[in-house]
Each structure stands twice: as C-alpha cells, then as structure tokens.
C-alpha positions in Angstrom: -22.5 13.0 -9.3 -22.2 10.1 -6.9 -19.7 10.0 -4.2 -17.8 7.0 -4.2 -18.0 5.4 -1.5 -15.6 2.6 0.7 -17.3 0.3 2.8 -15.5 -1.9 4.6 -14.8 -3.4 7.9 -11.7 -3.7 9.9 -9.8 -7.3 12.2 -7.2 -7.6 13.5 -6.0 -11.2 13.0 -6.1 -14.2 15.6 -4.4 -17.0 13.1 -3.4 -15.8 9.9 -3.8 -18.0 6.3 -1.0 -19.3 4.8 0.6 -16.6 3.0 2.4 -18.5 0.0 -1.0 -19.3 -1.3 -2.0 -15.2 -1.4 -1.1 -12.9 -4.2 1.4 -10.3 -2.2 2.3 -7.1 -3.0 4.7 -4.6 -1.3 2.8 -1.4 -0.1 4.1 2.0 1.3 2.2 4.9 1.5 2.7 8.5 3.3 0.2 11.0 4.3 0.3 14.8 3.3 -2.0 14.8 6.2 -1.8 14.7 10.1 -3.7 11.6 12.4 -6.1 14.8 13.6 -7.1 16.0 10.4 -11.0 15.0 9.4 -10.1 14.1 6.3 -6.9 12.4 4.9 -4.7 12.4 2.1 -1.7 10.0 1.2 0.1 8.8 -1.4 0.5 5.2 -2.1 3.3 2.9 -4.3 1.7 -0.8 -4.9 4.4 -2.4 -6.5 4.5 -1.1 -10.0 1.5 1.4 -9.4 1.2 5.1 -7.7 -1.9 6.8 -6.5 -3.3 10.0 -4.5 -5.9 9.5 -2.5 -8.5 11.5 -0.5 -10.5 9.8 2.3 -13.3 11.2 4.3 -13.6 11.1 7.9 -15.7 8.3 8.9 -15.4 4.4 10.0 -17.5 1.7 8.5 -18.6 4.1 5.2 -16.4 7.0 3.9 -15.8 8.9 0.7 -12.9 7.8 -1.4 -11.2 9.3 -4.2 -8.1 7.1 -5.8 -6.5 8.8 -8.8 -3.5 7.2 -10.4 -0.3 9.0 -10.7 3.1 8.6 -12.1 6.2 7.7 -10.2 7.8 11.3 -11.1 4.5 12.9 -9.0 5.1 10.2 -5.9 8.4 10.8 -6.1 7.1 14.8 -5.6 5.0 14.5 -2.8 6.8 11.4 -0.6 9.3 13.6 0.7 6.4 15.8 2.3 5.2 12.8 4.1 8.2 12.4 6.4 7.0 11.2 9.7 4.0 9.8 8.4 4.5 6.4 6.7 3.6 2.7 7.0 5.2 0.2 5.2 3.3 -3.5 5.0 3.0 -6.4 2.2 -0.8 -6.5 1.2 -2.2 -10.4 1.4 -5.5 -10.7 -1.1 -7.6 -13.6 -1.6 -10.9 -14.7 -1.2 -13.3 -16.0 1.6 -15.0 -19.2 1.4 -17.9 -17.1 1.4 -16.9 -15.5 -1.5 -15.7 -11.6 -0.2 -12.1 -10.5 -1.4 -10.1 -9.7 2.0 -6.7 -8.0 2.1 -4.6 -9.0 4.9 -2.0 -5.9 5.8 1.4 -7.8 7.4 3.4 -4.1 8.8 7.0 -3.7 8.7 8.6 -1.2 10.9 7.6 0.6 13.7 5.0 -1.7 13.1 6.6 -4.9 12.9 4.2 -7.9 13.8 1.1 -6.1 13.4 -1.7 -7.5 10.7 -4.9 -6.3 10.1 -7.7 -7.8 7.4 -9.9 -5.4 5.8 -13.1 -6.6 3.6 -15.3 -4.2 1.3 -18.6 -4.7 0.9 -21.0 -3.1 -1.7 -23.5 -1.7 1.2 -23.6 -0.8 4.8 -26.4 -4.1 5.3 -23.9 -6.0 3.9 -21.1 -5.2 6.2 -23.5 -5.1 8.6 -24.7 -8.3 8.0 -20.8 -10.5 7.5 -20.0 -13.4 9.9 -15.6 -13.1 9.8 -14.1 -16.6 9.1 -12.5 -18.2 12.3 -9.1 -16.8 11.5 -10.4 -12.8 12.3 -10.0 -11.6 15.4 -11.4 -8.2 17.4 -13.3 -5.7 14.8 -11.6 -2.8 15.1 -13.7 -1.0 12.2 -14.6 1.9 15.0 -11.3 1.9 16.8 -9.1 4.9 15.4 -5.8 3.3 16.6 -6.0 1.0 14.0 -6.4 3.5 11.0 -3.5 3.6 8.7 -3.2 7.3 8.9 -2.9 7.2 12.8 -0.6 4.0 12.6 1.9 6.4 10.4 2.1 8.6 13.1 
C-alpha cells in the first residue's frame, strides 16, 4: 500500500491577489490533538463538506489521510476540539506558472494573518518552485505557522 503523501510548501503573504477573482470557501477545523503531539488529527467543515484527517509529523513531506464524514460525525467530535480551532476563508486559484495555491485569510485570534500553501507532486518539485512576487518568508520549516499550533 502507498502512503499518501502531502507535499507542499508554506508563505506567509507580502501583497495579497485580489480576492473577488478567487473561488472562496469558509473553513474551520478543530484538532482532537494537542500542538505537541507527533502526529495530528482534526476535523474539518469546508462549506458544505466534512472530513477527519490524520497528518504525520513532518514539514515539507508528510503522510496524509482525508476521509469524508457526515455532518452528524463533525457535529460528534467538534465539541472535543474546544481550545483548539482556527477559523479562515480558503482563497484557491492558480499561478501563472500553473501550481494551484490556496491562500488561508484567519479570523479570530488570528485575525490579519494569511498564509499560501502550494502542493507539489514531488519533493524536487517543491524544491525546485520560484514563489510569485506576492509570497513572502517560507515558513514551510517554521512550526509557528502550522495550523495545529495556530489553534492553540
């Protein structure tokens, strides 16, 4: 069996796009997991969809599970992520040199913050990506920016 696999890398954002011209949809997720755990594991409403998901420890390459789930089993397991949420509006759209990117704009505790995340189908590729003008600092390697660790 082959582990599926996320590769992606992490920005913060210097200038973002405009945003009317992205397709946007509301995110919240919690985590039935702590900021120190090795591995994590949150549930997640986009819009009209639910999933539980199980991510590795890692940075730039980690194992990913995402299984779809009914509102009745969110609606189960959010109230055990008290204390550990994000709320944001997820930005997608495309480079000019072709990667989809999803740009996170945080509500909350979190107000102000946006991060832009793009996957890649290898760790060369990633390696290899030149971020458009509007990217700021990577912050692939830097835990702080984790969504597990921004949920507190």
């Amino acid at each position: 069996m082959t582990v599926p696999l996320e590769i992606e890398r992490k920005f913060l954002v210097k200038t973002a796009p405009p945003l009317g011209k992205l397709k946007a949809v509301p995110v919240r997720q919690g985590y039935l997991t702590s900021a120190g755990d090795t591995v994590e594991i949150r549930v997640r409403q986009m819009g009209a969809a639910w999933f539980l998901t199980l991510k590795s420890g890692g940075t730039l390459s980690r194992a990913e599970y995402e299984v779809p789930i009914d509102r009745a089993q969110f609606d189960t397991l959010w109230p055990a992520t008290e204390g550990r949420r994000i709320e944001k509006t997820r930005h997608t759209g495309r480079l000019d040199s072709g990667e989809l990117f999803e740009l996170d704009v945080f509500a909350g505790a979190h107000a102000g913050l946006m991060l832009v995340e793009v996957e890649f189908p290898s760790t060369a590729a990633a390696q290899g990506f030149v971020p458009p003008d509007w990217f700021g600092a990577d912050v692939t390697s830097d835990g702080r920016y984790k969504n597990k660790a921004l949920a507190g």
